[in-house]
N, C-alpha and C positions, 0 to 999 in steps of 0.2 A: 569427515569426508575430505576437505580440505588438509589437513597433516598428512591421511596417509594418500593422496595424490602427490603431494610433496615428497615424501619418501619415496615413492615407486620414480620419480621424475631422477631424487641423488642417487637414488641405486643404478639408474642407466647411463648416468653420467659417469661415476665411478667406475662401472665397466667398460667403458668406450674409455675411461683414462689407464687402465689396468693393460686395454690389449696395448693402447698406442704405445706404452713403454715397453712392451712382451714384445710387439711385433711394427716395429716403425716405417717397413715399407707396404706395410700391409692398406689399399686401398677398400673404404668401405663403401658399401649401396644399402641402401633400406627401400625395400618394394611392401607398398602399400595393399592390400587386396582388399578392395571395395565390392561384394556381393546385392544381388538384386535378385527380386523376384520377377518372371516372368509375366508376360503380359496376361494382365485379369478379362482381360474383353478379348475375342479372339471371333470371324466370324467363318462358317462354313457354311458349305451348299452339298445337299444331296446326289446332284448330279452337276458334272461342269459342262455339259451339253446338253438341253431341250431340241427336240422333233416339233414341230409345228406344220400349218401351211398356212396360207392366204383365208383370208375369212374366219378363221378358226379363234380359240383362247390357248391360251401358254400360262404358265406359272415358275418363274424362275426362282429356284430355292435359293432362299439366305438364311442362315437363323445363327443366332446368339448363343456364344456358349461363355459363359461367364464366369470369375472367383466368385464364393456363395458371398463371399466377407462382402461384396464388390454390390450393393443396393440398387435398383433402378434408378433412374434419374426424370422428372419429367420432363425435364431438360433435355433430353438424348436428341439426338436429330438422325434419323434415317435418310441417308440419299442414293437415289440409283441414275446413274448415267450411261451414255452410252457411248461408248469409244466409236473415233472415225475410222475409216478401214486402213486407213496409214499409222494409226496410234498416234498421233500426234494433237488430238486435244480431247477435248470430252464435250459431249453433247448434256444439258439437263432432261432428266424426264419425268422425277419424280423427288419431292423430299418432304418431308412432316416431321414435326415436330410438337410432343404434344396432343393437342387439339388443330393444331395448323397443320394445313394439307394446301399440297399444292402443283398440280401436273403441267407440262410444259410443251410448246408446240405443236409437232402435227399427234404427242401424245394424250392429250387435253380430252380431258374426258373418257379413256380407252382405259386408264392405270388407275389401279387403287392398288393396298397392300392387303398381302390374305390376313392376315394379325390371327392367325389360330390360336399363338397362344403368345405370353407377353414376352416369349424372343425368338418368335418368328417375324421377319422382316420381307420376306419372299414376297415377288412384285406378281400382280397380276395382269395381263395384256390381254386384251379384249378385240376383236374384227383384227388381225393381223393384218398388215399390210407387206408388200414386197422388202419397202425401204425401214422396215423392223428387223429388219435378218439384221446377224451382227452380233458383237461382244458388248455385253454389261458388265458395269461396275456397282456392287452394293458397298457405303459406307457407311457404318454408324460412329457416333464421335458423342461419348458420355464422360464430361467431365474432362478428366485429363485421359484418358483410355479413349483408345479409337482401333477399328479393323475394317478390312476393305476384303472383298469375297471377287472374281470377275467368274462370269455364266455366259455360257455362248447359246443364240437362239438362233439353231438352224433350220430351213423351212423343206420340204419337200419340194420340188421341181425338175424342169429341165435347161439346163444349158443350152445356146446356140449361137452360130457365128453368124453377122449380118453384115451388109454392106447396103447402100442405097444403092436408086437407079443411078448415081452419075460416074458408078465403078468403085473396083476395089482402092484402098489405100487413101480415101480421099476425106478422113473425119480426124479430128483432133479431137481431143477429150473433151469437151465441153459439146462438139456433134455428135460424139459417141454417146453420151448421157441421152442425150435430146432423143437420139435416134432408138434407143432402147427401150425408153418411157413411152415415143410415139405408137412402139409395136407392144405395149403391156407387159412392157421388158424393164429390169434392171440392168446398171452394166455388175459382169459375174464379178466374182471376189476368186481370187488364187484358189482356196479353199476347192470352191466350187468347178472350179477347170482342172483342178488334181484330180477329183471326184471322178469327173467325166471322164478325164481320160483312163483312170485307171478301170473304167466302163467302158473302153474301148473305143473313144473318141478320138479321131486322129484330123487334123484339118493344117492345110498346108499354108494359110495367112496368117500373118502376126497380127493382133489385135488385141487393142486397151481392156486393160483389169481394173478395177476399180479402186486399187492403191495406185495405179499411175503408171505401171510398168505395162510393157507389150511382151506377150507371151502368146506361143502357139501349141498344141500337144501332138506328138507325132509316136505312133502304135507302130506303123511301119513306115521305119528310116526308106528314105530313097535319096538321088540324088538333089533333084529340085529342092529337098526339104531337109538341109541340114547335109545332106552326104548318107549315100546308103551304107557306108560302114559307123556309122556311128549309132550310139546306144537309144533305146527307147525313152525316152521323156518328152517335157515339158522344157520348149525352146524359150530362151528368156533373152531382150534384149534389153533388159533394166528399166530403169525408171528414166520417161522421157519427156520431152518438153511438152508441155499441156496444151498449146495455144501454136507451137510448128509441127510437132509433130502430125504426121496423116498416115493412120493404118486402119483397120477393119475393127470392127467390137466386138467383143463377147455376151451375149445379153443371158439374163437368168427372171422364168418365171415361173411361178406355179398355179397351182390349180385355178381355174375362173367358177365365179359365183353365175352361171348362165350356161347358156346353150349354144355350143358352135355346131354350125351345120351344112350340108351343099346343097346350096335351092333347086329343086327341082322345078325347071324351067322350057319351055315346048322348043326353046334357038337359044343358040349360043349368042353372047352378049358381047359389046363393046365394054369399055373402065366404066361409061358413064351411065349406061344401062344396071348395067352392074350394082352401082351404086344405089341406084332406083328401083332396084327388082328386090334388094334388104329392106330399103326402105319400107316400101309395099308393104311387106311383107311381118312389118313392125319391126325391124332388126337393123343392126347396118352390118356394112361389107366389115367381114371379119380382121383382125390382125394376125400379124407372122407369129409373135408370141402367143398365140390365141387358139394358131393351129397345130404350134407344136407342144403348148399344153395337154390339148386335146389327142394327140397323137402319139405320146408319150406317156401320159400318166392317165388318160383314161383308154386307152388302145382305138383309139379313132384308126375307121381305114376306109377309103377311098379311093378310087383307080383314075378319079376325074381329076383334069386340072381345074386353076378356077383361079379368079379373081383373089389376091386381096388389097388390102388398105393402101398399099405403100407403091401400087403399081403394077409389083411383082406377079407372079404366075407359078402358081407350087400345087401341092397334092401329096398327103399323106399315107403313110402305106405301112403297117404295121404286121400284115400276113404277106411276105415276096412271096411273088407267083411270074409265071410264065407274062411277059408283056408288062407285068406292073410290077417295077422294081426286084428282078428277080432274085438278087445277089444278097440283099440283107432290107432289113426294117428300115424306113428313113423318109424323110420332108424331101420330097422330089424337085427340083427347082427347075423351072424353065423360063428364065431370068426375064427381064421387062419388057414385053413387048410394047410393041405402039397400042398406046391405047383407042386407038378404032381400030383397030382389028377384032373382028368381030367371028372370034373362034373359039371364046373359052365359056365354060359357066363361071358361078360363085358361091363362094365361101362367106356364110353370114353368122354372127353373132349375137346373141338376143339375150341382154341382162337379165339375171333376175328381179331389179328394181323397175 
């Protein structure tokens, strides 16, 4: 082996001394070509979008496709996380490894893995909650081979813009949050305010998206909104300071595990009756994301105003009629009155826990 390596080594020396005398200006290169095989572990998902809603289960597909040469490992570790809605880091939710398993935060106890068969890794999510909506990342990492798969879990609901009683423009992102959660709201994600609008949503206030940016959707340009000669969309005023900036929210919820309702009641009520008259009645005074669940995805309609949580004074109305919203379907607003005035009914909510 040795001789004729030796040989093959004088024969190319000899011809690199043959040309340089043949050809003396002649400059040389020698390119290398290093081949490799492609990667043996590779991971795919059946669908890059899951349908959900609130309460419900999900199953976000992962599974394993492997080189046959390429053996299980008991070592392999399965993780799934969840990306924030800025992509800028990842949340834990699940990872095992093994016999070791191990779910994480408000996911703790909701996650297992389907494991149908030994390269299915597909997560399973159990009672959905609002702050589940969002993109997954599945990785596995066997050995020196590793694949990452991202699953987006989209939920059923509705969009809606909100402000408190102290007026518009007055919340920075962190009271946008607060104020969203208080009405059984999320703040929406882009996603979900494209959605809407391309549903015919049009609203003239700018307000926080839940990567940070203020964006409003306008169906028909006018002047107050953008300029009536400019084109239909979704008005974007970037990404802005969390903690100065003050504009209106976008909140998104879906379906409720319970019964929203209008008490029927012998007088119209003041805030604090109101409150007491749910009570009673085993319930409490309903929320805005509560009614516009209810008005939207189960066609709730109601021609009465009423109470709810936040102050406010609204009423549902999914059949327009003559006197009750005649123009289109929609959450009627008849913004915060003084709460002794004692001119409205209520809007109550009664869990099913």
């Amino acid at each position: 082996m040795i001789p004729a390596l030796l040989c093959a080594l004088l024969s190319v020396g000899v011809a690199e001394n043959a040309l340089d005398v043949l050809y003396p200006d002649l400059e040389f290169s020698r390119t290398i070509y290093v081949t490799e095989d492609g990667p043996r572990l590779t991971l795919v998902a059946e669908q890059s979008k899951v349908v959900s809603r609130r309460g419900g289960n999900v199953t976000l597909p992962c599974k394993i496709q492997r080189d046959q040469s390429l053996a299980p490992s008991r070592k392999m570790r399965i993780k799934w996380t969840k990306l924030t809605s800025d992509y800028l880091k990842e949340v834990d939710v699940f990872v095992a490894m093994d016999y070791n398993k191990k779910s994480f935060g408000s996911f703790h106890g909701r996650v297992h893995l389907q494991s149908s068969s030994a390269v299915d890794c597909s997560l399973v999510i159990t009672d959905i909650t609002l702050e589940d909506y969002g993109k997954y990342k599945c990785e596995v990492i066997d050995g020196l081979e590793d694949g990452t798969v991202v699953v987006s879990l989209d939920l059923e609901g509705v969009i809606f813009p909100y402000f408190p009683r102290l007026g518009r423009y007055n919340l920075n992102f962190y009271d946008a949050e607060r104020a969203c959660r208080d009405q059984d709201a999320i703040v929406a994600s882009f996603d979900q305010l494209y959605d809407a609008w391309r549903g015919g949503m049009d609203w003239c206030n700018a307000g926080w998206l839940s990567d940070g940016t203020v964006q409003y959707p306008i169906t028909a340009p006018r002047e107050p909104c953008g300029g009536k000669d400019t084109t239909p969309g979704i008005r974007n005023y970037g990404v802005r300071d969390k903690d100065k900036g003050r504009y209106d929210v976008f909140c998104f919820t879906s379906y409720h595990t319970g019964r929203f309702y209008y008490l029927i009641h012998p007088s119209k009520l003041t805030y604090d009756e109101a409150v007491r008259a749910c009570q009673k009645d085993g319930a409490q005074i309903a929320k805005v994301g509560q009614m516009f669940a209810a008005w939207k995805l189960l066609g709730y309609d109601r021609c009465d105003a009423g109470w709810l949580a936040d102050g406010s004074v609204r009423y549902p109305v999914s059949r327009p009629r003559r006197r009750c919203s005649p123009t289109e379907a929609a959450v009627r607003f008849n913004g915060f009155p003084d709460k002794k005035h004692k001119l409205y009914g209520v809007y109550c909510f009664k869990g099913d826990n």
